[in-house]
C-alpha positions as CSV (number, residue, x, y, z in Angstrom):
1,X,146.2,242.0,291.1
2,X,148.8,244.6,292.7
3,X,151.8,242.4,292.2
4,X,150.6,241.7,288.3
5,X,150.3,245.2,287.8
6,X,154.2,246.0,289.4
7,X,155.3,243.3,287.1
8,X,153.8,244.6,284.3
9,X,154.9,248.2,285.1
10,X,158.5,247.4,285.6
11,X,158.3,245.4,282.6
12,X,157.4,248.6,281.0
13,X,160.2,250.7,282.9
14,X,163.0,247.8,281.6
15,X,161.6,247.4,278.1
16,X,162.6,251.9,277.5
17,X,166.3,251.7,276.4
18,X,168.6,254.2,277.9
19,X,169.9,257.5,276.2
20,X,172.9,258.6,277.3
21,X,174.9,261.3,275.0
22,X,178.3,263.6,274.8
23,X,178.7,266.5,273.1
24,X,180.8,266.4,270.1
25,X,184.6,266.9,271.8
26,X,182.9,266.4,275.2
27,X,185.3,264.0,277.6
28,X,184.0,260.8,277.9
29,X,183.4,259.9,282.1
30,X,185.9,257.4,283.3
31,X,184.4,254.3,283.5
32,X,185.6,250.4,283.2
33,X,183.5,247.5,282.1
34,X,183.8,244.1,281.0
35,X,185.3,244.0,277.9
36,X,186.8,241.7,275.1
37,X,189.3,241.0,272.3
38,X,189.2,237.9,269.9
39,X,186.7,236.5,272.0
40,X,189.0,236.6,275.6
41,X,187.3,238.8,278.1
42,X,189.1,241.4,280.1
43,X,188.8,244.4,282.6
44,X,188.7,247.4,280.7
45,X,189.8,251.1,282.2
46,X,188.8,253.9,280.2
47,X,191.8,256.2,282.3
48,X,194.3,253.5,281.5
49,X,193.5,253.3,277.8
50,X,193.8,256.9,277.5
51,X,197.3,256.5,279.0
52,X,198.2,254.7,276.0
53,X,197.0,256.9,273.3
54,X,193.5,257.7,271.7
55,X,190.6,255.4,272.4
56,X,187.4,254.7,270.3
57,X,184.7,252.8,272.1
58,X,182.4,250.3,270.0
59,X,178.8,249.8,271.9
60,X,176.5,247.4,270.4
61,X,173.4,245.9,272.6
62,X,174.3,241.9,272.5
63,X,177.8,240.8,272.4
64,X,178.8,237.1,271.2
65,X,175.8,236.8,269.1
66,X,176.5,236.1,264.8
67,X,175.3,239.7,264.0
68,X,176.9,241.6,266.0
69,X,180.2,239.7,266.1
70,X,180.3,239.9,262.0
71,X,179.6,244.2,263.2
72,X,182.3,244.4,265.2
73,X,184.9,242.2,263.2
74,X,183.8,244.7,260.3
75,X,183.9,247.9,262.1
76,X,188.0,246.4,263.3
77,X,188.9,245.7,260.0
78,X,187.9,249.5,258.9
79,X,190.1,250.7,261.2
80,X,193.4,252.0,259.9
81,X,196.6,250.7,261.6
């Protein structure tokens, strides 16, 4: 009974998604994830994007799925040049 009821508690504790915020003009904590371009996956530093000029960062919960590829191929062509 003890172990069902940690299961079902940390099911609980997984199933809250995570807030995280910054303050409009706050600096964004370094950081550097997986990331990837046309499909190809790379490391991505947030320190040495900055290096290169202004960086906006595209979040959404399940990469390489339909929806969410069709998002972010939208969200790249709204982007001017």
């Amino acid at each position: 009974m003890k172990r069902i009821l940690a299961l079902a508690c940390t099911a609980a504790l997984l199933s809250v998604p995570a807030y995280a915020e910054l303050r409009s003009g706050a600096r964004a904590p370094d950081f550097s994830a997986t990331a990837s371009i046309g499909g190809k996956r790379f490391n991505f530093a947030l320190a040495d994007a900055l290096k290169k000029g202004p960086v906006v960062l595209y979040f959404y919960p399940a990469a390489f799925t339909p929806g969410h590829t069709i998002e972010a191929h939208n969200f790249a062509d709204a982007m001017e040049s």
